[in-house]
C-alpha positions as CSV (number, residue, x, y, z in Angstrom):
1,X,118.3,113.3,81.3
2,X,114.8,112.8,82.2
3,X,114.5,109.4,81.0
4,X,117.2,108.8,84.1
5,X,115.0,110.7,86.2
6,X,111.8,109.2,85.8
7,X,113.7,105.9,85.7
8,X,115.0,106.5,89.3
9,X,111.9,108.3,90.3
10,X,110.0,105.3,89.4
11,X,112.8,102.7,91.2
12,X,112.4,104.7,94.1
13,X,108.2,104.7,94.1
14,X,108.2,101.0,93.5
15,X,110.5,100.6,96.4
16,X,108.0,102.4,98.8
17,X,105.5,100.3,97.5
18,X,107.0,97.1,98.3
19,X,108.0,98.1,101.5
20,X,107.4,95.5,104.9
21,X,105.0,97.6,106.9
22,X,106.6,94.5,109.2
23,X,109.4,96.7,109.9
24,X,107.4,99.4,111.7
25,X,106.6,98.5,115.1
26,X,104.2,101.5,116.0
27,X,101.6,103.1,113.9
28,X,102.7,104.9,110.7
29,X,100.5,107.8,110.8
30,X,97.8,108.9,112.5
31,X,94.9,107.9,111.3
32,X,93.6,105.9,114.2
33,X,94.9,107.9,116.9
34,X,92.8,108.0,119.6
35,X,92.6,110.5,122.9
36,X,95.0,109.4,125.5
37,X,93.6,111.1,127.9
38,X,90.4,109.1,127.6
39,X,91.6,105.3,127.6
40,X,89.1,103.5,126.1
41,X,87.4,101.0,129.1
42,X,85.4,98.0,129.4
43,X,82.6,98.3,132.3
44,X,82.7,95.4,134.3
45,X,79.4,93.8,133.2
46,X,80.7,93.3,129.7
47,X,83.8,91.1,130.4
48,X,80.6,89.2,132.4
49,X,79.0,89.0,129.2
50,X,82.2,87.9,127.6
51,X,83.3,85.5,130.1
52,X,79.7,83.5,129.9
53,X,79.3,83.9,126.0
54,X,82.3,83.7,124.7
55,X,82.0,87.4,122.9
56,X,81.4,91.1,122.9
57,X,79.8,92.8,119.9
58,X,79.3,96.6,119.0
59,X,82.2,98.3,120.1
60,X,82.6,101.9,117.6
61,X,86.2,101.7,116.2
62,X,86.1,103.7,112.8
63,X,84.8,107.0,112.2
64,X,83.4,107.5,108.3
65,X,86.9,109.1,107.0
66,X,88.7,105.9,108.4
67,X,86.2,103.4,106.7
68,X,86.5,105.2,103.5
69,X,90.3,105.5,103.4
70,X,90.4,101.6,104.5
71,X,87.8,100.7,101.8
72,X,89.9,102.4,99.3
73,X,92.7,100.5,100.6
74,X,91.0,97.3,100.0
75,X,90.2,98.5,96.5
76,X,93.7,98.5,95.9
77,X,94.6,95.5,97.5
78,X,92.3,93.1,95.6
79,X,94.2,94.1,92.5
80,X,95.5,91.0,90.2
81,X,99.1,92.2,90.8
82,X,99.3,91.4,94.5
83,X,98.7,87.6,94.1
84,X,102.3,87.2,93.8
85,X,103.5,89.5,96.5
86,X,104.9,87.8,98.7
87,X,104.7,89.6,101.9
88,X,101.0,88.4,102.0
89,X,101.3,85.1,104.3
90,X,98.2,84.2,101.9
91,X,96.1,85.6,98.9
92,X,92.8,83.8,97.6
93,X,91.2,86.1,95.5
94,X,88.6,83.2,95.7
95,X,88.7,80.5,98.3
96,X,85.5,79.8,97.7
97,X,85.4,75.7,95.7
98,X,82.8,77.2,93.7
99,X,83.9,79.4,91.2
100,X,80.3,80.9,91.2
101,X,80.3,82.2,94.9
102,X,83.3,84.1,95.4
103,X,85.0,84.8,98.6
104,X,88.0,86.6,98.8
105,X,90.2,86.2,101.3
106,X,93.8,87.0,102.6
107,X,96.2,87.4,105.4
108,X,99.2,89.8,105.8
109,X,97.5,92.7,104.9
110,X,99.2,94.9,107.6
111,X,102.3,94.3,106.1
112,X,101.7,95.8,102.6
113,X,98.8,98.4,103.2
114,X,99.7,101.3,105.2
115,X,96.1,102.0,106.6
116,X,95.5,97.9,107.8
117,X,99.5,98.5,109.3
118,X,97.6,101.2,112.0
119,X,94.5,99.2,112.3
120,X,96.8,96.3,114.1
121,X,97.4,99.2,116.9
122,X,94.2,100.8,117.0
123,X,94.3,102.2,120.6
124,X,90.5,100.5,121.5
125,X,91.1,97.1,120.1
126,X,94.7,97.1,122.4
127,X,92.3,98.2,125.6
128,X,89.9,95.6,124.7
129,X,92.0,93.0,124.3
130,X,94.1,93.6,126.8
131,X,91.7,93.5,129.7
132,X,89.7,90.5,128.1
133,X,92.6,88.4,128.1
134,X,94.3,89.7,131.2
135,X,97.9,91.0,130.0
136,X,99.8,92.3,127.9
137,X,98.8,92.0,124.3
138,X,101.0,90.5,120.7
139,X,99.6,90.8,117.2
140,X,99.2,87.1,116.1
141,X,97.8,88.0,112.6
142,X,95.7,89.6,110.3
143,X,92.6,88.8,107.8
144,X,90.3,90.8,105.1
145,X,87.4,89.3,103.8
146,X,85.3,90.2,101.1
147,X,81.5,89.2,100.0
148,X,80.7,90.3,96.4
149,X,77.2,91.7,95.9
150,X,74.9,88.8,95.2
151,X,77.6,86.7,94.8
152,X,79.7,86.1,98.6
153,X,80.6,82.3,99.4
154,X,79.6,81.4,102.9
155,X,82.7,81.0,105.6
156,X,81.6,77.7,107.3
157,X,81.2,77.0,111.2
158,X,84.6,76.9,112.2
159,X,86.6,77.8,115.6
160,X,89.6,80.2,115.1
161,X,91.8,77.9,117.1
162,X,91.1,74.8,114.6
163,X,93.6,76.9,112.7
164,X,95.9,77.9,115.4
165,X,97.3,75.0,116.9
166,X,100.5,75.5,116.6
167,X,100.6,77.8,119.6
168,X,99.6,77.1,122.9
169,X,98.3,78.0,125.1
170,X,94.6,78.9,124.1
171,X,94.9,82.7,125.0
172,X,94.3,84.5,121.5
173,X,91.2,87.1,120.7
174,X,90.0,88.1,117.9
175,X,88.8,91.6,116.5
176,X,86.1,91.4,113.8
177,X,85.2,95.2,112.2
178,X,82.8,95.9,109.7
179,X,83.6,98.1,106.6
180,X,80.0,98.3,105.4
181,X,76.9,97.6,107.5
182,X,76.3,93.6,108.4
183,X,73.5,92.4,108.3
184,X,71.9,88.3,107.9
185,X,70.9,89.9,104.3
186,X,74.5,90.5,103.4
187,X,76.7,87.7,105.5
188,X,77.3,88.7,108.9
189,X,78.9,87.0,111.3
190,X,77.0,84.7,113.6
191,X,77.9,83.1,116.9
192,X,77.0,79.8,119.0
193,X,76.8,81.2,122.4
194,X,78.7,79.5,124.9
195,X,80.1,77.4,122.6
196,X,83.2,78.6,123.8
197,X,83.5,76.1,126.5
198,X,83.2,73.5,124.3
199,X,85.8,70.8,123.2
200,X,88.5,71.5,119.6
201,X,86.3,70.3,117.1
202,X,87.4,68.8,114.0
203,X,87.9,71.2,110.9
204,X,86.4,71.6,107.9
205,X,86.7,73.8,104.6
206,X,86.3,77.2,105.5
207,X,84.1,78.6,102.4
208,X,82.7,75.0,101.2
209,X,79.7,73.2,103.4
210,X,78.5,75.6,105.7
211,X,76.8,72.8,107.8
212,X,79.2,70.1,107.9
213,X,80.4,70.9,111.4
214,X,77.0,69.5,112.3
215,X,78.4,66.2,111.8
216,X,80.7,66.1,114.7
217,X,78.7,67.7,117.4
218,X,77.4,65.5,120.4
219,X,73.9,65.5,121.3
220,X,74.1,68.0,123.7
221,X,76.3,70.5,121.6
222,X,73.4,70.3,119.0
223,X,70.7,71.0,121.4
224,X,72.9,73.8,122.4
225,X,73.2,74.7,118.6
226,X,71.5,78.2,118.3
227,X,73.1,80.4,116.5
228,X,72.9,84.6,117.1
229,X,73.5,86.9,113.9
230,X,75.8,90.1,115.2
231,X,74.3,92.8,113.2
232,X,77.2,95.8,113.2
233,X,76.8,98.9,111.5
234,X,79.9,99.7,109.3
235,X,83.1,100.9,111.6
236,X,81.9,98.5,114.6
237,X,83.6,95.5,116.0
238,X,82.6,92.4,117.5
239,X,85.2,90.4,119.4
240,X,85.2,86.5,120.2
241,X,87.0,83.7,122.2
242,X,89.0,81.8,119.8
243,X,87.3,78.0,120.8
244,X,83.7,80.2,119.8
245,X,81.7,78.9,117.2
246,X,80.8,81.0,114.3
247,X,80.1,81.4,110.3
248,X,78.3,83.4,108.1
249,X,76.1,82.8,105.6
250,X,76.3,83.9,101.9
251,X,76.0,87.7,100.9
252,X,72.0,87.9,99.3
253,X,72.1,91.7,98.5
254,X,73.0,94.1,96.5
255,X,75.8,95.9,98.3
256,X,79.5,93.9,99.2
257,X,80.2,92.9,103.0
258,X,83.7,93.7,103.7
259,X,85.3,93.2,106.8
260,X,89.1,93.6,108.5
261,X,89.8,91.2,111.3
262,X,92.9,91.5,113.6
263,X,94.1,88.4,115.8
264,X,95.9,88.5,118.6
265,X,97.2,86.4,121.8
266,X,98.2,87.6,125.4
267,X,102.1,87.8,125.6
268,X,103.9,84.8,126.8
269,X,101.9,82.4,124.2
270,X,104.7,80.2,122.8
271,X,104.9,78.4,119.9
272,X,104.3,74.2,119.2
273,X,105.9,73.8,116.0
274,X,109.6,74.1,114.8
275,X,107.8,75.1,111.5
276,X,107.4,78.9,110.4
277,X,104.1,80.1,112.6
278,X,103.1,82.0,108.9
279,X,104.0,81.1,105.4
280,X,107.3,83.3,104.8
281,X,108.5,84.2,108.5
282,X,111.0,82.8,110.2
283,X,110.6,79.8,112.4
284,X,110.3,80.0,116.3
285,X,111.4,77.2,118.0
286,X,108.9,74.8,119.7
287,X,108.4,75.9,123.2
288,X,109.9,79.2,122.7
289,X,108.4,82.5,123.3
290,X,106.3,84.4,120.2
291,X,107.9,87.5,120.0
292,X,109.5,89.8,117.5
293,X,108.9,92.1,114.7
294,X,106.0,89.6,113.0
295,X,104.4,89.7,116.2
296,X,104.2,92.9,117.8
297,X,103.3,94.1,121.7
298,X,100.2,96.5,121.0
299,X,99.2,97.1,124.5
């Protein structure tokens, strides 16, 4: 009699478990719920700052309770058993060439992890993005990155929409947030200001050479070369234009760098490819709307 119990006890757990946070369209709980009564807002001179820079850094999005609970989360996440789960769209638990510098890395988090689920609607990342790309808002997709201690592979010079091609047009965001202080000791992010209005450059391995985007810059791109670090105390954001120019450099202390990054586009972004968008969700038709429960409306 209890054997049967536990037995469908432990059915029923693992179903929970494996549930697509997909299916929820709206925050779970309410961990991230934020006063409606006082809308987050964007004063004018930052979507200046934005518009000429090509990014906004230092927006406060986590108190210390939601940074723990996420960080827990992520504890859980980068256990061995999840490499095979296949509501991840993608799972390196090193993407990193060097198996010395480890980087881990994965996309889909939202969909397993009940915490990183709420994140995607976080109430100040939907103001933000909505009025820095001027409508309505979709999620596009989700990333967590992790720096060991002394140990964190670099993520290369790179622009987001290298990677996102297969939608068009160019009218995506991204959210970076900070689960531990970020600092140039530890990896943070930095940016190439203005580099924004540059031209697609040509891609290259996210974690390997950290310079090799050198390579394919004009002469006036590399005098324009100077890179910013954006320094964020743990539960602040920095949010970029997806043509920007950014890396960060290997984690040198003695504490990890973890960070949650949600992507999004303005509604009405269709898609360029009659190949799946993400590894494991249905196909949208070339020249057909993004929409649906993969790709929710958060503002």
């Amino acid at each position: 009699m209890w054997l049967a119990f536990f037995s469908s006890w432990f059915m029923c757990m693992l179903a929970v478990m494996n549930k697509d946070l997909a299916e929820f369209k709206d925050p779970i709980g309410d961990l991230f719920a934020g006063r409606k009564d006082l809308p987050f807002q964007l004063a004018d001179p930052d979507v200046e700052f934005f518009e000429q820079n090509g990014y906004l850094s230092g927006i406060r999005l986590l108190d210390e309770e939601q940074i723990d609970i996420l960080r827990r989360e992520i504890a859980e996440l980068m256990h061995p058993h999840y490499q095979t789960d296949q509501r991840f769209y993608e799972y390196n638990t090193n993407e990193s060439p060097d198996p010395a510098r480890r980087l881990f890395h994965a996309l889909g988090v939202w969909r397993v992890s009940e915490g990183f689920h709420d994140l995607v609607f976080h109430p100040t990342i939907a103001a933000v993005a909505h009025r820095l790309l001027g409508g309505q808002v979709r999620f596009w997709h989700d990333q967590l990155f992790v720096k060991p201690a002394r140990d964190g592979a670099v993520v290369a010079w790179h622009q987001d929409y290298s990677y996102w091609t297969r939608t068009k047009p160019i009218a995506h965001l991204t959210c970076w947030i900070g689960l531990d202080d970020s600092t140039i000791e530890n990896g943070c992010v930095h940016y190439v200001p203005g580099s924004h209005k540059w031209n697609l450059l040509p891609r290259t391995d996210l974690a390997n050479d950290m310079d090799a985007v050198l390579e394919v810059l004009t002469d006036e791109q590399r005098a324009a070369f100077k890179p910013v670090p954006i320094e964020l105390k743990a539960g602040e954001a920095t949010f970029h234009h997806p043509m920007m120019l950014h890396g960060s450099y290997e984690n040198r202390s003695e504490r990890p760098r973890r960070a949650a990054v949600i992507n999004m586009f303005r509604d009405g972004v269709i898609s360029d490819t009659d190949k799946p968008l993400l590894e494991g969700v249905p196909a949208i038709l070339q020249g057909t709307k993004i929409e649906g429960r993969f790709f929710p409306l958060i503002s």
